[in-house]
C-alpha positions in Angstrom: 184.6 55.6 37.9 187.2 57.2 40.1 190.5 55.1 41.1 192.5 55.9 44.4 195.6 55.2 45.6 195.4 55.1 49.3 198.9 53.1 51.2 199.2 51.3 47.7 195.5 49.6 47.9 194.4 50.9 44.6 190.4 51.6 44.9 188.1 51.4 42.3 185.3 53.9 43.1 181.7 53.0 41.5 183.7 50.2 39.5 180.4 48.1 39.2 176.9 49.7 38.4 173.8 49.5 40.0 172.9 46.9 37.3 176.3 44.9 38.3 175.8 44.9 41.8 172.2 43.7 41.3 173.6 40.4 39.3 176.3 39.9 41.6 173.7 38.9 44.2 171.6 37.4 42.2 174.4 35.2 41.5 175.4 34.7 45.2 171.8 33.5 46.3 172.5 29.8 45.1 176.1 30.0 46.7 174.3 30.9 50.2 171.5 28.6 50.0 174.6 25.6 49.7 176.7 27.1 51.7 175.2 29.2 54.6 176.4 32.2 56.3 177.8 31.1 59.8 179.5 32.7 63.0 183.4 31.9 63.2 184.7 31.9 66.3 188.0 33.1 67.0 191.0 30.4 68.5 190.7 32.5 72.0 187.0 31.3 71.9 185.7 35.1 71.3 182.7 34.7 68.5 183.0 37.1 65.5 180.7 39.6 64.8 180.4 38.8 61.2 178.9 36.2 59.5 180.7 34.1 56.6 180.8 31.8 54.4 182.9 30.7 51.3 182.8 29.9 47.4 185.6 28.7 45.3 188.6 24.5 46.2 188.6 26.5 49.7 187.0 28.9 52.7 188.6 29.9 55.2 187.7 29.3 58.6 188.2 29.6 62.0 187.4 28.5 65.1 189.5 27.2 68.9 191.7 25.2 66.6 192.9 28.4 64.5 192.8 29.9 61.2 193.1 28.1 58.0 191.8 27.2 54.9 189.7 24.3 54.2 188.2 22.4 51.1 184.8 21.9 53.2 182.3 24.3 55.0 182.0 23.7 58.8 178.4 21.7 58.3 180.7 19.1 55.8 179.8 19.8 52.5 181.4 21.1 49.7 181.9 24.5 49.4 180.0 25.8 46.1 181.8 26.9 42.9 183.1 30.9 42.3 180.4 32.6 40.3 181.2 33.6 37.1 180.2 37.3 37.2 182.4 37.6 40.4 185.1 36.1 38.9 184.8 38.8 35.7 185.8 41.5 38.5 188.8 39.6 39.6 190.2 39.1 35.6 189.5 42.5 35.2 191.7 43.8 37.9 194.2 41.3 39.3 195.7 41.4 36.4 197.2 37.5 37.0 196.8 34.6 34.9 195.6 32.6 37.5 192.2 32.7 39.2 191.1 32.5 42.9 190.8 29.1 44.7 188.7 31.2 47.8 186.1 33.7 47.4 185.7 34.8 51.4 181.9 36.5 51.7 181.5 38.8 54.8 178.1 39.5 56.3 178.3 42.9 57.8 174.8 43.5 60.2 174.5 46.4 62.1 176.9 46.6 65.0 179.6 44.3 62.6 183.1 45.3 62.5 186.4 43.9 61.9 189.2 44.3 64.0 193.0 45.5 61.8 194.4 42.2 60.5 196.8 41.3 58.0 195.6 38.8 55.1 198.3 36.4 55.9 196.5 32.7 55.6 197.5 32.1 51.9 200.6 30.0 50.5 201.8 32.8 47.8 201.8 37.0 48.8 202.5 37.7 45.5 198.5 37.6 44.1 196.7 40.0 45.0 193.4 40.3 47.4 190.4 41.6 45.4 187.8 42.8 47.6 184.2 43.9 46.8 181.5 46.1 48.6 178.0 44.9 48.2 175.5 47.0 50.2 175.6 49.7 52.9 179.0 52.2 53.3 181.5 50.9 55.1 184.3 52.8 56.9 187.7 51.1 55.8 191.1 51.5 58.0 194.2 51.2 56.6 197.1 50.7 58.7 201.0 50.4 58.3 203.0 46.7 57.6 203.0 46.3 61.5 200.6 46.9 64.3 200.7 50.5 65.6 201.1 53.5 63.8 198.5 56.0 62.2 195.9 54.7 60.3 193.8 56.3 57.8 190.2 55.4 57.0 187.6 55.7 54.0 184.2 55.2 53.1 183.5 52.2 51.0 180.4 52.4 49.1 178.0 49.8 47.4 180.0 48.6 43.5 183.3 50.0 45.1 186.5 47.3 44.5 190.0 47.0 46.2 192.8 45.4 45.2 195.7 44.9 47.5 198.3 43.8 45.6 201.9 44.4 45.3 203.9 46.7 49.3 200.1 46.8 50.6 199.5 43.1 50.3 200.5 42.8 54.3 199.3 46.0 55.4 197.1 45.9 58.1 193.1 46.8 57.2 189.6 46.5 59.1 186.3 47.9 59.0 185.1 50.1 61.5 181.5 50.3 61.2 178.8 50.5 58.6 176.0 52.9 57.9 173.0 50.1 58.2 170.2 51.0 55.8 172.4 53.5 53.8 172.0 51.4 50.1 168.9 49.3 49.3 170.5 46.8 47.2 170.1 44.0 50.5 166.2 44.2 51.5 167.6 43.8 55.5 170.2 46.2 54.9 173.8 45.1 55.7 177.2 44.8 53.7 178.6 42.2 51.9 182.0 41.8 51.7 183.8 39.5 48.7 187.6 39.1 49.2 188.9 37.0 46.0 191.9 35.7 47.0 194.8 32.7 46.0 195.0 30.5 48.2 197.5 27.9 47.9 
């Protein structure tokens, strides 16, 4: 396992093995089945080109009203429990004594991207975001603390891990593209994404 520093996000190359990445979506199936991927749609109406859903007291959502987090999925139920293997990953590198309240899971297809944002929705900046890569390379950005600027991008790869924590907690981040078909560990190819993060 290799470990980058890259604008303070610390990146944990390889951090989970083949083996690791195969239980992590063994232990995601249920969560899916209860809680289905769906498209968000942005509050100027625009839909997103990822799918999502959530696991954990909240998801976050969005849709004409805004973003936010919310204790129920858009269909009314409950959103399912954290799994325990993802939560290992989290008390393994946050380094916190608490755990997350939202596990966000991206759905990367082919032409997916996601635009530079800031993580800005939760009540505390001072937990980090712990984000896994599950599936086919994806090209990361990294921006500054405010929009503009040079960025500087990076493969992600399939068991890879990010933490933004600490001056790169607000720095803005996307993904570009992915390289669809590029790992076999989703039959249909495509990335997920799990972003472990504190909500409240």
């Amino acid at each position: 396992m290799v470990r980058l520093n890259v604008r303070g996000f610390e990146i944990h190359k390889s951090f989970l093995d083949p083996a690791a990445q195969a239980a992590l979506i063994e232990a995601l199936k249920p969560v899916l089945k209860a809680a289905p991927l769906f498209t968000p749609t942005v509050p100027s109406g625009r839909k997103m080109s990822v799918r999502m859903t959530s696991a954990g007291k909240l998801g976050w959502v969005s849709d004409t009203q805004g973003y936010r987090y919310q204790s129920d999925h858009p269909l009314g139920q409950r959103w399912p429990q954290i799994p325990s293997k993802v939560l290992e990953v989290w008390r393994d590198l946050a380094g916190g004594v608490r755990d997350p309240d939202c596990c966000l899971i991206n759905y990367y297809g082919e032409e997916a991207r996601m635009g530079l944002h800031q993580d800005k929705d939760e009540a505390d900046f001072s937990f980090p975001v712990v984000s896994i890569s599950l599936g086919d390379d994806g090209l990361f950005r990294i921006g500054q603390q405010a929009r503009g600027g040079k960025t500087e991008s990076i493969w992600l790869n399939s068991g890879d891990v990010v933490v933004m924590g600490g001056p790169a907690r607000l720095t803005y981040h996307g993904l570009d593209r992915i390289r669809f078909k590029s790992s076999r560990l989703l039959p249909k190819g495509g990335r997920l994404n799990l972003t472990l993060r504190v909500a409240t």
